[in-house]
C-alpha positions in Angstrom: 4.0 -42.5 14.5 4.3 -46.1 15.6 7.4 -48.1 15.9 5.2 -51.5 15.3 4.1 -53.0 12.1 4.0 -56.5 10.7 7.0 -56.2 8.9 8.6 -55.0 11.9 6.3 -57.5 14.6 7.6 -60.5 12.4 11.2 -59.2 12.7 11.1 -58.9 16.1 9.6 -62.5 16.8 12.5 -64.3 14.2 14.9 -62.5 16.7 12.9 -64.0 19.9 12.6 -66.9 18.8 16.9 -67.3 17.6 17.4 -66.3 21.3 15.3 -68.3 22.4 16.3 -71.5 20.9 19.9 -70.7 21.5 19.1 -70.2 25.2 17.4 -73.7 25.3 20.0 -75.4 23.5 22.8 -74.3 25.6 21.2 -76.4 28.8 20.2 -79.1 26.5 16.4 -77.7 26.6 14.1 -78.1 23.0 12.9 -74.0 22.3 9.4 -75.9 21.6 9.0 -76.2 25.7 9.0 -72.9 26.6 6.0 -70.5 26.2 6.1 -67.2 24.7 3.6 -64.8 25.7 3.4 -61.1 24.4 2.8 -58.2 26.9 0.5 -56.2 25.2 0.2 -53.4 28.3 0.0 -49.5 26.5 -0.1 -51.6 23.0 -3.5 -51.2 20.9 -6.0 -54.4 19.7 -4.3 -53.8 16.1 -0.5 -54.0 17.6 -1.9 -57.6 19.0 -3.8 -58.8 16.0 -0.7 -58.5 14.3 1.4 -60.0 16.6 -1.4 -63.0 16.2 -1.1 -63.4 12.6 3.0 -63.5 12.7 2.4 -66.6 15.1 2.2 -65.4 19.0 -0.9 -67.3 20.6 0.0 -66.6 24.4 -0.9 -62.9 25.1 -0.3 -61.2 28.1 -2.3 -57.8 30.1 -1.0 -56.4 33.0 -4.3 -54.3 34.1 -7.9 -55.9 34.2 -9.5 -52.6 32.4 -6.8 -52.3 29.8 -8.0 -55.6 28.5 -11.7 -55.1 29.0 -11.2 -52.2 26.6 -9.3 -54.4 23.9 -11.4 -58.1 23.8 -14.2 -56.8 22.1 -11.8 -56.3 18.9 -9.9 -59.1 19.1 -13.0 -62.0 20.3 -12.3 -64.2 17.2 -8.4 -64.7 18.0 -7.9 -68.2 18.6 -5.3 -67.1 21.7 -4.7 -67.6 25.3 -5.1 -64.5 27.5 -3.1 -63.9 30.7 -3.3 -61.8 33.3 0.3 -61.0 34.0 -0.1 -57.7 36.5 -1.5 -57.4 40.5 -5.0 -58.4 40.4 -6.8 -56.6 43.1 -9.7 -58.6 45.2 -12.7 -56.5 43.5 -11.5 -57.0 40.2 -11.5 -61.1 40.5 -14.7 -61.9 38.9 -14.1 -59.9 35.6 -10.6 -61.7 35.7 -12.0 -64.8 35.8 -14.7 -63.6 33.2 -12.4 -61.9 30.4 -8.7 -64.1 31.3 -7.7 -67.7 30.9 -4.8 -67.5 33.7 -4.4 -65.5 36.3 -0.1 -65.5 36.7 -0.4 -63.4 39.5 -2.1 -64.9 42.4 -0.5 -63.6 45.8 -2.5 -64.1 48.8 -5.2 -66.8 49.9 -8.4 -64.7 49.8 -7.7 -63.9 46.2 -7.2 -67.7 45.1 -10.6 -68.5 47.1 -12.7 -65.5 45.1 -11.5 -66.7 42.1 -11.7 -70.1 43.0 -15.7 -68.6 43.9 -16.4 -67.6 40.9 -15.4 -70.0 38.9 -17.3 -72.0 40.6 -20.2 -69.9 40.0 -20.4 -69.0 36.0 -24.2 -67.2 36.9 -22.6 -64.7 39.0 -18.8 -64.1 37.8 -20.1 -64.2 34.5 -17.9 -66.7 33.0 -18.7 -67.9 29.5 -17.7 -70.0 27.2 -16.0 -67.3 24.9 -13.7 -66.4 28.0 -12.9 -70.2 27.8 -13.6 -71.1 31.5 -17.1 -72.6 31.4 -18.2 -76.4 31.0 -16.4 -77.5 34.0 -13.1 -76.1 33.0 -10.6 -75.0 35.5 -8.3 -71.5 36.0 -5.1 -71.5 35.3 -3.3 -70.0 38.2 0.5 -69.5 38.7 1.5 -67.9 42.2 4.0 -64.8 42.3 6.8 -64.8 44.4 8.4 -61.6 45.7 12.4 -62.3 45.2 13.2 -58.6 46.2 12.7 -56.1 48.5 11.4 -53.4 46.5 8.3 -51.7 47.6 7.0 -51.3 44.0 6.8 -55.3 43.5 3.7 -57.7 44.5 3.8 -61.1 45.3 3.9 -63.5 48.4 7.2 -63.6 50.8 9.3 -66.9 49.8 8.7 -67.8 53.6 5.0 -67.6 52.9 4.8 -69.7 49.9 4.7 -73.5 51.4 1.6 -72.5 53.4 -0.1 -70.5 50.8 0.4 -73.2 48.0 -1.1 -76.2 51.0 -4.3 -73.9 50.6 -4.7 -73.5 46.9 -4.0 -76.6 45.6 -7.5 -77.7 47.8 -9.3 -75.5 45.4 -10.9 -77.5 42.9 -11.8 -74.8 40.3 -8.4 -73.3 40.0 -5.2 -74.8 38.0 -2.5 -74.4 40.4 0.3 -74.7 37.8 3.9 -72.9 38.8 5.2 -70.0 40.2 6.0 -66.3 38.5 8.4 -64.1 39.5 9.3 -60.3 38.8 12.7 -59.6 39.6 14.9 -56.2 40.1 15.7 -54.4 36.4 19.5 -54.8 36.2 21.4 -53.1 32.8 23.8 -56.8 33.1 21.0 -59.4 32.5 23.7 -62.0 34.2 22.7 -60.2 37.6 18.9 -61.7 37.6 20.2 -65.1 37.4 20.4 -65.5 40.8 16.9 -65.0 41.5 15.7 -67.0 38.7 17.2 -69.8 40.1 16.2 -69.2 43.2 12.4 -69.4 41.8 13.1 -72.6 40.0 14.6 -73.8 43.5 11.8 -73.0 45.2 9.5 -74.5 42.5 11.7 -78.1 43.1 11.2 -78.0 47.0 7.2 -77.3 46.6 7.2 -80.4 44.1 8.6 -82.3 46.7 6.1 -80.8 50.0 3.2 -81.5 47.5 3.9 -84.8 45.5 2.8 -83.5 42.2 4.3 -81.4 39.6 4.2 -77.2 38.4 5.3 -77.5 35.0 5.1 -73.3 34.9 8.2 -71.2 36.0 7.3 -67.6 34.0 10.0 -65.8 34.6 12.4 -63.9 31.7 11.3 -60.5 30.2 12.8 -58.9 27.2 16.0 -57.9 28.7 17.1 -61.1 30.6 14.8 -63.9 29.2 17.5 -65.9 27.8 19.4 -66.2 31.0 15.6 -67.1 32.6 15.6 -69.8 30.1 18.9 -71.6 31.0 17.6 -71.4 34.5 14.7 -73.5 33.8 11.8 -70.7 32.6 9.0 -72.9 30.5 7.5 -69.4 30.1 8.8 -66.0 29.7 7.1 -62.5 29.0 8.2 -60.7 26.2 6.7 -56.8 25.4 8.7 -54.5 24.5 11.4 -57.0 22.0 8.1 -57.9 20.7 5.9 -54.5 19.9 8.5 -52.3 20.6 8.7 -48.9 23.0 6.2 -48.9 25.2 3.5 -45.6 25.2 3.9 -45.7 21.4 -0.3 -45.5 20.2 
């Protein structure tokens, strides 16, 4: 039996959207400039069509396959799909095929083969219906690793002013922001640190490069209104959303 229905979906997303307006409005922040997207990892097509029809249009997948099992059922969603998880070299031409952003980027050869195929619909495979075609660029963000912990991807914080140099020169990517997963803590009030050390680290990159990142995704269920007072324009948002996770 599922804990998720639309009933239940719509619930959940008044109760989002409260905190999230209340977060916003503590640092003087509107709630319409941040960006919700649902983590749809373990949840079914029918979990996300819901979700769709109770108003979420930003929709996030943390495995490649996962989604290439789902699109087929949910191709006439007017939504924006993410790729939130580690994206492994091999898999870049069916991300670029089947996602709008890639929020995971951590190391230069994976910007350039994404930056490749892009570049090259005939042999990536990129189509229209996956949004990317006619000239239109990847969204990337970059993922910083805030933590030592041996389960977490992303590039060392030392690392990022070389690696952004090198992808903003790609001209089929979006270089947009930076992403962050932190360390699960029960007190959400011990992440804040390292949000605002991602948001810090977004300001000095502004600077080195002369042009804005808009994105900071950073905030998951637990912590995402504290990510929001520390700046997040986009937070990721599963299991407040959908529910428990493994529920079919």
């Amino acid at each position: 039996m599922s804990d998720w229905n639309e009933s239940t979906i719509r619930r959940n997303l008044e109760c989002i959207h409260e905190r999230m307006a209340h977060a916003a409005e503590r640092v003087g922040h509107h709630v319409n400039e941040i960006t919700l997207v649902g983590v749809a990892k373990t949840f079914p097509a029918e979990a996300i069509r819901l979700a769709h029809a109770a108003g979420v249009r930003h929709f996030g997948e943390n495995r490649v396959q996962e989604w290439e099992g789902k699109r087929a059922a949910l191709g006439d969603l007017d939504a924006t799909w993410h790729l939130v998880g580690h994206l492994q070299n091999n898999k870049a031409a069916k991300a670029a095929r089947m996602f709008h952003a890639v929020d995971s980027v951590d190391d230069f050869a994976l910007a350039q083969r994404l930056d490749r195929c892009m570049g090259d619909p005939a042999r990536s495979g990129v189509n229209a219906a996956a949004g990317a075609a006619g000239g239109r660029r990847l969204r990337v963000l970059i993922e910083v690793r805030l933590a030592v912990e041996e389960s977490k991807s992303g590039v060392q914080p030392e690392e990022l002013p070389t690696l952004t140099e090198k992808v903003v020169e790609l001209t089929h990517l979006d270089f947009a922001g930076l992403m962050c997963v932190p360390p699960l803590f029960e007190a959400a009030e011990k992440v804040r640190p390292f949000f605002a050390r991602l948001r810090l680290l977004r300001d000095d990159l502004e600077r080195q490069l002369g042009r804005k990142l808009p994105v900071l995704s950073m905030g998951m269920s637990q912590d995402f209104d504290v990510a929001i007072e520390e700046g997040a324009t986009e937070i990721r948002v599963g299991t407040a959303l959908f529910g428990g996770r493994g529920v079919k």
